[in-house]
C-alpha positions in Angstrom: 2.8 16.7 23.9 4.2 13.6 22.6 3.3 11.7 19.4 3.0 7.6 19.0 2.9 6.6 15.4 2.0 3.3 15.2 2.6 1.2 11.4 0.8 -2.5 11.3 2.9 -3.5 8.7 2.6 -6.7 6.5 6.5 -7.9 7.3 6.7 -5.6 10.8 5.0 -4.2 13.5 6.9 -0.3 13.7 6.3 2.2 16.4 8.0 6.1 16.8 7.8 8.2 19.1 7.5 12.0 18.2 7.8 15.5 20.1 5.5 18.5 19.4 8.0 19.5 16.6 7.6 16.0 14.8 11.3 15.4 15.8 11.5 11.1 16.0 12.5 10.7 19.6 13.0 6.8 19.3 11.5 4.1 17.3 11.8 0.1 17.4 9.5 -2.9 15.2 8.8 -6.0 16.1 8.6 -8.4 12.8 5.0 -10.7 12.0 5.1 -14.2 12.7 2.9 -16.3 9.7 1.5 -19.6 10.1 2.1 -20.9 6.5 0.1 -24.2 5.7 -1.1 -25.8 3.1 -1.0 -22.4 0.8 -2.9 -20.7 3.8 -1.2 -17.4 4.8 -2.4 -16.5 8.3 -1.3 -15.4 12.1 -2.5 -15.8 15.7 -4.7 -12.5 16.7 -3.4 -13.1 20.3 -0.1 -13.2 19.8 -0.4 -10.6 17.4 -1.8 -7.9 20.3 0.7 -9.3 22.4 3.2 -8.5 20.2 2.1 -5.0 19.8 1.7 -3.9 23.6 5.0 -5.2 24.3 6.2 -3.2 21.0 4.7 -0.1 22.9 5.7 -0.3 26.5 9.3 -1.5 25.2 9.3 1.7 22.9 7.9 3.9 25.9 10.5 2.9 28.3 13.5 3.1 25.8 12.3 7.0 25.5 12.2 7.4 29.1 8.2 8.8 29.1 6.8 10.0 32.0 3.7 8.3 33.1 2.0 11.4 33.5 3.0 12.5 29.8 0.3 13.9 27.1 0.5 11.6 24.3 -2.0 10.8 21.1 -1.5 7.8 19.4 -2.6 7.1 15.4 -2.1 4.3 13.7 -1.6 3.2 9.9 -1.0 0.3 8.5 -2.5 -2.8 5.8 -5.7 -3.1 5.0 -7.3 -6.3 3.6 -6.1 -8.9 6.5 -9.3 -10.2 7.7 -10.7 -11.2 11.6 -13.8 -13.0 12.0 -15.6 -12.3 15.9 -18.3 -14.2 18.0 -21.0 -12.4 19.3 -18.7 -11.9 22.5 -16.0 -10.1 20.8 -13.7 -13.0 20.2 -11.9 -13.6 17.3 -13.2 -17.4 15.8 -10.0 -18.2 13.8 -6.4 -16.2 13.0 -6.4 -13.5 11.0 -6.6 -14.4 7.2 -3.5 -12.2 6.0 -4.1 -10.4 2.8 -1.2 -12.3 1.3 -3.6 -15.6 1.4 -4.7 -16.5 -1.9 -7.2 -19.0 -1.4 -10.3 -17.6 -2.7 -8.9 -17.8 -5.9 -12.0 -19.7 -7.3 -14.3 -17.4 -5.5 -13.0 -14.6 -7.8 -14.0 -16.6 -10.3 -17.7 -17.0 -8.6 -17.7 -12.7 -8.7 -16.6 -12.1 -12.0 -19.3 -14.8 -13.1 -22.2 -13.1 -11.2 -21.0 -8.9 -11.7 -19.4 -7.7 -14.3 -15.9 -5.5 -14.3 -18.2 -2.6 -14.9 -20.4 -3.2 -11.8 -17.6 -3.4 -9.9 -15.8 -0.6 -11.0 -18.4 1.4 -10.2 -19.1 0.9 -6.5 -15.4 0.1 -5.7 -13.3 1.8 -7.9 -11.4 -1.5 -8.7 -10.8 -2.7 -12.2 -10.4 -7.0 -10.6 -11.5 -9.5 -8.6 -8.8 -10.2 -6.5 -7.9 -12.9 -3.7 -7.0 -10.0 -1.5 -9.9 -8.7 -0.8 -11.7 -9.9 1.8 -14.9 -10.2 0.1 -13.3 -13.2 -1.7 -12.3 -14.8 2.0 -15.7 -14.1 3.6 -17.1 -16.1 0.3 -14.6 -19.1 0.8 -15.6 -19.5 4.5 -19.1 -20.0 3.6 -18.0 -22.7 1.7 -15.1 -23.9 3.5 -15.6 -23.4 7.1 -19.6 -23.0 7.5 -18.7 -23.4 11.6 -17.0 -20.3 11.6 -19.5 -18.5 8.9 -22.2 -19.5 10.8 -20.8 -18.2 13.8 -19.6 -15.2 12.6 -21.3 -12.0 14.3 -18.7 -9.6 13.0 -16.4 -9.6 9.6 -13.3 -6.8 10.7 -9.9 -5.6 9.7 -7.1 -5.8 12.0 -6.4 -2.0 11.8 -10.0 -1.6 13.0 -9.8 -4.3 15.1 -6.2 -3.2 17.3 -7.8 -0.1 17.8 -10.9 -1.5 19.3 -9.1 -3.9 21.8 -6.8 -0.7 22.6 -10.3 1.8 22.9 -13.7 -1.1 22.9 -14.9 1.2 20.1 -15.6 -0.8 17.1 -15.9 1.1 13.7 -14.2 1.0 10.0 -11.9 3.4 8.9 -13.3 3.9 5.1 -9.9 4.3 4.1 -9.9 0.7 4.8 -13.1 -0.7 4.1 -12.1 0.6 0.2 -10.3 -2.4 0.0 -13.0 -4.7 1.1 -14.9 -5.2 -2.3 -18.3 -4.7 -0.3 -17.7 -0.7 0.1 -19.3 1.5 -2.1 -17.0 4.5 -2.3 -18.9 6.7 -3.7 -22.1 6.3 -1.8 -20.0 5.6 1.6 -21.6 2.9 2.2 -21.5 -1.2 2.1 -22.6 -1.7 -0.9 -26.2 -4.0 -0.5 -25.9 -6.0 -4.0 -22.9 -7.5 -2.7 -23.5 -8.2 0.7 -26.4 -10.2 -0.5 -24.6 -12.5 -3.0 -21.8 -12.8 -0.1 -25.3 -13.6 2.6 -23.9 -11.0 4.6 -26.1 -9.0 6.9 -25.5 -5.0 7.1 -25.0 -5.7 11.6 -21.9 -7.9 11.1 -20.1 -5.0 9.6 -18.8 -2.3 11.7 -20.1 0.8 11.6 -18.4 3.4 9.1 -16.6 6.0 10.2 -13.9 8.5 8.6 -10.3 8.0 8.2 -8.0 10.1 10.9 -10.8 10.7 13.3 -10.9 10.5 17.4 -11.2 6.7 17.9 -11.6 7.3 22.2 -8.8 6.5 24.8 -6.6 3.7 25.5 -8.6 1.7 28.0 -8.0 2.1 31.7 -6.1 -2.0 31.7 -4.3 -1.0 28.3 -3.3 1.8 29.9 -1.7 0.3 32.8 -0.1 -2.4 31.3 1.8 0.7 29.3 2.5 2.1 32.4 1.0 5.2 31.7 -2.0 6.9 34.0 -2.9 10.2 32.0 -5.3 9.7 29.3 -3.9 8.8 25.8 -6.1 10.1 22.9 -6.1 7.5 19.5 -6.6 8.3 15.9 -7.8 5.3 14.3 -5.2 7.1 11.5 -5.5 5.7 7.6 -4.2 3.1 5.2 -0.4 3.0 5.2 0.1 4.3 1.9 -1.7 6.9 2.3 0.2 7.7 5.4 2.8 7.4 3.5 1.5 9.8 1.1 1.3 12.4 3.8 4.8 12.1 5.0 6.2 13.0 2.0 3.9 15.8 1.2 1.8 14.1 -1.2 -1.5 15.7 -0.1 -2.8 17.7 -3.3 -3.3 16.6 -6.9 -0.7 16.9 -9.4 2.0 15.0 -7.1 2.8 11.0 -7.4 4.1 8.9 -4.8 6.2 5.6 -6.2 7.6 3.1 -4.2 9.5 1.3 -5.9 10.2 -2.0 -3.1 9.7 -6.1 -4.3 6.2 -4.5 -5.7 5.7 -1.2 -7.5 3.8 1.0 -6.0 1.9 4.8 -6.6 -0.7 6.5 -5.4 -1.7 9.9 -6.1 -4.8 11.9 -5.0 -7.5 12.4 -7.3 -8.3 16.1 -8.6 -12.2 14.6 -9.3 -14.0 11.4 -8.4 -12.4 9.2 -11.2 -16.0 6.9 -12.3 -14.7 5.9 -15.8 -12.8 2.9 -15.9 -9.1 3.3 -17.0 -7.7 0.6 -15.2 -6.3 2.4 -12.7 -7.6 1.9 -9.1 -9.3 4.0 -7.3 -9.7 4.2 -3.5 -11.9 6.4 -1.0 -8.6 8.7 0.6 -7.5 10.0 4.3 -9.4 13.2 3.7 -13.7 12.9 3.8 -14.8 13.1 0.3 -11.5 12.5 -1.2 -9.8 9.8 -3.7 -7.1 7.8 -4.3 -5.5 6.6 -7.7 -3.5 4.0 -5.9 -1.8 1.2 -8.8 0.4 -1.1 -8.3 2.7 -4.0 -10.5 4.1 -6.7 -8.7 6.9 -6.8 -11.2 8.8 -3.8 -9.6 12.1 -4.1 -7.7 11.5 -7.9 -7.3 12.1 -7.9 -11.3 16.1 -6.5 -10.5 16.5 -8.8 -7.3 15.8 -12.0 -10.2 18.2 -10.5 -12.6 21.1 -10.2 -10.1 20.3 -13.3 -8.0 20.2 -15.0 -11.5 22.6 -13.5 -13.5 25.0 -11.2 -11.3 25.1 -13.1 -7.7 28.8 -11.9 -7.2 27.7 -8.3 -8.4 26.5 -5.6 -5.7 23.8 -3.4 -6.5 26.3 -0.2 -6.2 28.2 -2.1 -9.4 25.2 -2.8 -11.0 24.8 1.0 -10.7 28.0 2.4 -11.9 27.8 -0.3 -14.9 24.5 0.8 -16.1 25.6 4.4 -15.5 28.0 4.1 -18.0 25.9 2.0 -20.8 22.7 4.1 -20.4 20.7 4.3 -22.4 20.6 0.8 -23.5 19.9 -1.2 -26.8 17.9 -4.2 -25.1 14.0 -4.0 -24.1 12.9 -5.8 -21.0 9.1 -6.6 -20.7 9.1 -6.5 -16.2 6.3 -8.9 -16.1 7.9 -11.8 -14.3 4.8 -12.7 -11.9 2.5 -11.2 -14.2 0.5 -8.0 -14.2 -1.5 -6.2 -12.4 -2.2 -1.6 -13.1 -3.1 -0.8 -15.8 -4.2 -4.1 -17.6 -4.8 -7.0 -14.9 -3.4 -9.6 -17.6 -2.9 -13.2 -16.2 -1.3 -14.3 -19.4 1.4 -11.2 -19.4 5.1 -12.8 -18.8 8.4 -11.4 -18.7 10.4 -11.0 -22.0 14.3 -9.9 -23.4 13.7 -8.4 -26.7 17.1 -7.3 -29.3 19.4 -9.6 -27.7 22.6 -9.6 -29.2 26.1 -11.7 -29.1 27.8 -8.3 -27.8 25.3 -8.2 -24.3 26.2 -9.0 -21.1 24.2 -10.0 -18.4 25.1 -5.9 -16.8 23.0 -4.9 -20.3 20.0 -7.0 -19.3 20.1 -5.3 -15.5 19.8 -2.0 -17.6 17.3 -3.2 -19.3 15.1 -4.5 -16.2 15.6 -0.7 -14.6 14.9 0.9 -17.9 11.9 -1.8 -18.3 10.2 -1.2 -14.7 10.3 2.7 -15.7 8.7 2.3 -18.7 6.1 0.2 -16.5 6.0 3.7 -14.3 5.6 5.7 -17.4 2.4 3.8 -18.3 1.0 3.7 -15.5 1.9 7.9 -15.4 0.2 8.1 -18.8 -3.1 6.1 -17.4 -3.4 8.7 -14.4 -3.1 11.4 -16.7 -5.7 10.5 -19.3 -7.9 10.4 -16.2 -7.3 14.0 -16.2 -4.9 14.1 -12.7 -1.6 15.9 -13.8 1.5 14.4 -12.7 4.2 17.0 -11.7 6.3 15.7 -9.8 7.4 12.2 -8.7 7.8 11.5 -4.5 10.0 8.4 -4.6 10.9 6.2 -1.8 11.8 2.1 -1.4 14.5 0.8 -2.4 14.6 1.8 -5.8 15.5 5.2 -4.7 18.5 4.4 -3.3 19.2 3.6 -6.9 20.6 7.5 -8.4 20.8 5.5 -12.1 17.3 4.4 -11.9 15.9 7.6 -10.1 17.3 9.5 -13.3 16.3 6.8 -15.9 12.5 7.4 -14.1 12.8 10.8 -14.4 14.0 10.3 -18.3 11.7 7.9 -19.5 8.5 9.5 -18.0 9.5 13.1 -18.6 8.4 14.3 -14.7 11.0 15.3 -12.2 12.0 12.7 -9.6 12.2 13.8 -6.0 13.9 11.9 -2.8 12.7 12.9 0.5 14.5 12.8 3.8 12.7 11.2 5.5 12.7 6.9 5.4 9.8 6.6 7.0 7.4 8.3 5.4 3.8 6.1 6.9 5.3 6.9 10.4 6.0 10.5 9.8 2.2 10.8 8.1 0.6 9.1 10.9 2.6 12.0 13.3 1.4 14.3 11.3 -2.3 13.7 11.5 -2.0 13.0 15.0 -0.3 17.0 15.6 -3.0 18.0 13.7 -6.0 16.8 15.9 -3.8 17.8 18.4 -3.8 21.5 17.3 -0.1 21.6 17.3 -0.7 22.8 13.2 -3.9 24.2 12.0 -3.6 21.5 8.9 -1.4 19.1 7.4 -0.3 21.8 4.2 1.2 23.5 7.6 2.6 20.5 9.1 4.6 19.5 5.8 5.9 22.5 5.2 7.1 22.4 8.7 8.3 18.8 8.7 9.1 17.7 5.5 12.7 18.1 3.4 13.4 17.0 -0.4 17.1 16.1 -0.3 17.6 15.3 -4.0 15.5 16.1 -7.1 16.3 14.1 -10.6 14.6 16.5 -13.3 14.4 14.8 -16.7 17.1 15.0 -19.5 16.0 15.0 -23.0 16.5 11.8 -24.9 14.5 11.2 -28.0 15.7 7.3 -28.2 13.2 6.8 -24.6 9.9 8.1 -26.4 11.0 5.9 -29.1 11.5 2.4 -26.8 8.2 3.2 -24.9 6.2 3.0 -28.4 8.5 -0.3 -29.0 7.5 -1.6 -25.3 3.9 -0.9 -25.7 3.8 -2.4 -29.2 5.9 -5.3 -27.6 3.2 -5.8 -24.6 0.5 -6.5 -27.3 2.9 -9.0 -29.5 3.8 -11.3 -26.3 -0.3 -11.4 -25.4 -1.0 -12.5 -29.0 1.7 -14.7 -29.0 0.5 -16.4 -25.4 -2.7 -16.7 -26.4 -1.4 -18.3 -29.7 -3.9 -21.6 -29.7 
């Protein structure tokens, strides 16, 4: 039995190849092309399909698979990039990437008609944001009535590659939580917003649970693969949650953090989290679950500015050993560059050095932008946790935790243990996972991490009284750069 994990990624297409003992026979990507105009962030849905079938058969052929071969395919991948279909099928424009933000002024048209509250409740999410493809559908109504007019279904590509690979069309609910129109608790579309968007329940898909049996590969897909047994799909999960399971991250009281150009986390909810803490919450890859999944788009991409800026002849391994050496430091670093989203969602929050001195280098502000992101981690921590999810243990992966310095100044500031897994590619290895499991090859995924998974370095927190004290100065700071923004 072979296993084809399959990641639609927002900067690559990946695919791996697995054997029965989750052992990655060979994997290869293929990178997205964008049409970038005007602002608009989009891609061709042909090409795109094209793309991935040639991914595929060049993957399969690189391993050497027999045509004959047993294989189950599940996919992962993003979630908000949005394809409008005729009544035939066809898609009526590109795909609207999630990365498009021009529905900005329809957020504004939301937040006027339902309040944060309203929202939080049926979605779990504490802002109207351009993402989500709520936002797009109401732009096109007002921007392309052709295409609204025509549209007889609204789907996501994850939903969509696996009905042009199967013909069965349904929505994955650990997608359609990051529609805005899905009620997570009620699993359903949620009817008050349909009908400000003039959406009608029929040009939705039909729901249907994450990690379930999405058919077989069509017999023409199949050929063009050059395969002739039947291949089984999964229509598999978000890719953070994927992600999730392939570092073992299945049960409360664990954290996953990737710390990349964006900060990420995600941990599963011990309860249905209904009060609103700022933190977002998601339906999960397990029926009846939850998601606490934030994120801060002033993560790694907060470093990269520093040493771009202020270190271009300095390599990240010097930055490193430099900070190593002057930890913990004297300068506070507020890492809100492109502003904020978890746990406030503040549009006026901006970046800011605070204790400068005549004696720092520009090596002291890098320590403070590592130190500065953590304590961004730490607050997030603390959110999650007064939403009564323990944190024990952090699951990091990006390229942060390449980083030894910052993995230990995480691990310092926020007082939980820091752990590395061996494997890099943690969606693909998840994606595996829950395809072994339909499969039978384990009898759940708690068996199928402790078969498959590996922590090769743990960072456990070393006291240091001067990091509680910085956090109250960073919170205290937070507050003093609003006032001083809003300063009128």
């Amino acid at each position: 039995m072979l296993f084809l994990a399959v990641d639609l990624g927002s900067t690559n297409t990946k695919a791996s190849l697995y054997d029965a003992n989750l052992c990655c026979l060979a994997m290869q990507s293929k990178s997205v092309d964008y049409i970038r105009t005007d602002g608009l962030v989009e891609f061709s849905v042909a090409q795109y399909c094209d793309d991935l079938l040639n991914l595929l058969r060049s993957l399969l052929n690189s391993a050497a698979v027999d045509p004959d071969a047993h294989i189950q395919i599940t996919f992962t991948g993003q979630a908000e990039s949005l394809i409008v279909l005729d009544a035939n099928g066809e898609p009526l424009m590109n795909v609207i990437s999630w990365m498009d933000e021009r529905s900005t002024a329809e957020c504004a048209m939301l937040d006027a008609h339902f309040s944060r509250a309203q929202c939080y409740e049926h979605t779990g999410q504490p802002a109207t944001l351009p993402t989500w493809p709520a936002t797009k559908i109401l732009w096109l109504r007002s921007h392309r009535p052709d295409v609204f007019a025509a549209a007889a279904h609204y789907v996501l590509l994850k939903d969509y590659i696996v009905y042009r690979l199967t013909g069965h069309l349904a929505a994955d609910c650990s997608i359609a939580t990051f529609t805005y129109y899905f009620d997570i608790y009620e699993r359903r579309y949620w009817p008050e917003m349909l009908a400000f968007l003039n959406l009608q329940i029929d040009q939705l898909p039909p729901l249907a649970e994450p990690c379930t049996d999405a058919g077989s590969l069509l017999p023409d897909v199949l050929a063009s693969l050059g395969l002739t047994s039947e291949v089984k799909v999964s229509r598999g999960t978000l890719d953070h949650f994927c992600g999730m399971i392939g570092t073992g991250n299945i049960q409360p009281g664990l954290l996953s953090l990737s710390t990349g150009t964006v900060l990420g986390l995600s941990s599963m909810a011990a309860d249905p989290v209904q009060k609103d803490t700022g933190i977002p919450v998601h339906y999960g890859f397990l029926p009846g679950t939850y998601v606490l999944l934030p994120t801060a788009e002033s993560g790694g991409v907060s470093l990269e500015w520093l040493k771009n800026t202020c270190l271009p002849n300095a390599s990240y391994a010097e930055i490193d050993a430099v900070a190593e050496a002057r930890k913990p430091g004297d300068v506070l670093f507020l890492p809100y560059l492109v502003g904020t989203n978890a746990p406030e969602f503040d549009l006026d929050a901006c970046g800011v050095f605070f204790g400068l001195r005549s004696r720092h280098d520009a090596f002291d502000l890098a320590l403070a932008v590592m130190e500065g992101v953590a304590h961004l981690l730490k607050k997030n921590c603390d959110r999650i946790q007064e939403s009564g999810n323990e944190i024990k243990r952090i699951i990091a992966t990006g390229g942060g935790a390449k980083s030894a310095v910052w993995c230990q100044l995480q691990a310092d500031i926020t007082g939980i243990p820091v752990c590395i897994p061996a494997e890099k590619e943690a969606a693909l290895l998840g994606a595996a996972m829950f395809g072994a499991v339909s499969a039978g090859v384990f009898p759940s995924l708690a068996d199928a991490a402790t078969a498959t998974i590996r922590i090769s370095r743990t960072f456990t927190p070393e006291p240091n009284t001067c990091y509680a004290r910085k956090h109250r100065q960073f919170l205290a700071l937070y507050d003093s750069m609003l006032h001083v923004q809003r300063l009128v």
